[in-house]
C-alpha positions in Angstrom: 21.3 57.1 -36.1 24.0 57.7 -39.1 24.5 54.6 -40.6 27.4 53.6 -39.6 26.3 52.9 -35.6 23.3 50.3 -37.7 26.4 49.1 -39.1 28.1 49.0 -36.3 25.1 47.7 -33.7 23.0 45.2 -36.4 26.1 44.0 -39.3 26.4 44.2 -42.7 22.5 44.5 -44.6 21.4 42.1 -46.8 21.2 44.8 -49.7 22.7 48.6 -50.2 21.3 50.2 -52.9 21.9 54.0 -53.9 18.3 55.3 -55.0 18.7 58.8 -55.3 20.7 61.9 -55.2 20.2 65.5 -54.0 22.4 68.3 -55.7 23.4 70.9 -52.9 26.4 73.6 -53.2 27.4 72.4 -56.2 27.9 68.8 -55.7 25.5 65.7 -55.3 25.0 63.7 -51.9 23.3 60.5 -52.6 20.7 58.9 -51.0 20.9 55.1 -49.7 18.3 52.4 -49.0 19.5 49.3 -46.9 17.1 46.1 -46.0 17.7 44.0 -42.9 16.2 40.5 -42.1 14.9 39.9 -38.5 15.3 36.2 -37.6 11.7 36.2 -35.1 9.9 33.3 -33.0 9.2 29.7 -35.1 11.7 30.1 -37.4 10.0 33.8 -39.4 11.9 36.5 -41.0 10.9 39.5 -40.9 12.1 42.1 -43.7 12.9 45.9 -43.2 14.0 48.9 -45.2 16.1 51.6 -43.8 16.5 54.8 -45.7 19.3 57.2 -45.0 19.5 60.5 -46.1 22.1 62.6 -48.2 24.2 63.2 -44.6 24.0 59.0 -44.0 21.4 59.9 -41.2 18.6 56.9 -41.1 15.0 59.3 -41.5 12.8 56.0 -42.3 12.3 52.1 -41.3 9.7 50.3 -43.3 8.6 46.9 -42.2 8.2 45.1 -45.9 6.9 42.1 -44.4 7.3 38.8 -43.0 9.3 36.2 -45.0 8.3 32.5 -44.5 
């Protein structure tokens, strides 16, 4: 999914953070991170990273973890 349809379909993340860049053609297309926080069952949280590629494409989700 390109990022903005997670935009779109989940809101606004908790935290954007630019972590990288790739230099291509003469010009650099950076890399993003964003983490989400999953209201669950009995009141948990649960945390997870999203990492988009240089085009804006998400190519990872990482569950960080449960947040009490």
């Amino acid at each position: 999914m390109h990022k903005y349809q997670i935009l779109k379909d989940c809101g606004q993340p908790i935290s954007r953070e630019t972590v990288g860049a790739n230099y291509g053609g003469g010009w650099y297309r950076y890399v993003e991170e964003w983490v989400y926080i999953e209201n669950g069952y009995g009141g948990n949280q649960y945390m997870y990273l999203i990492r988009f590629d240089s085009d804006g494409i998400a190519r990872e989700i990482k569950y960080l973890g449960e947040q009490k």
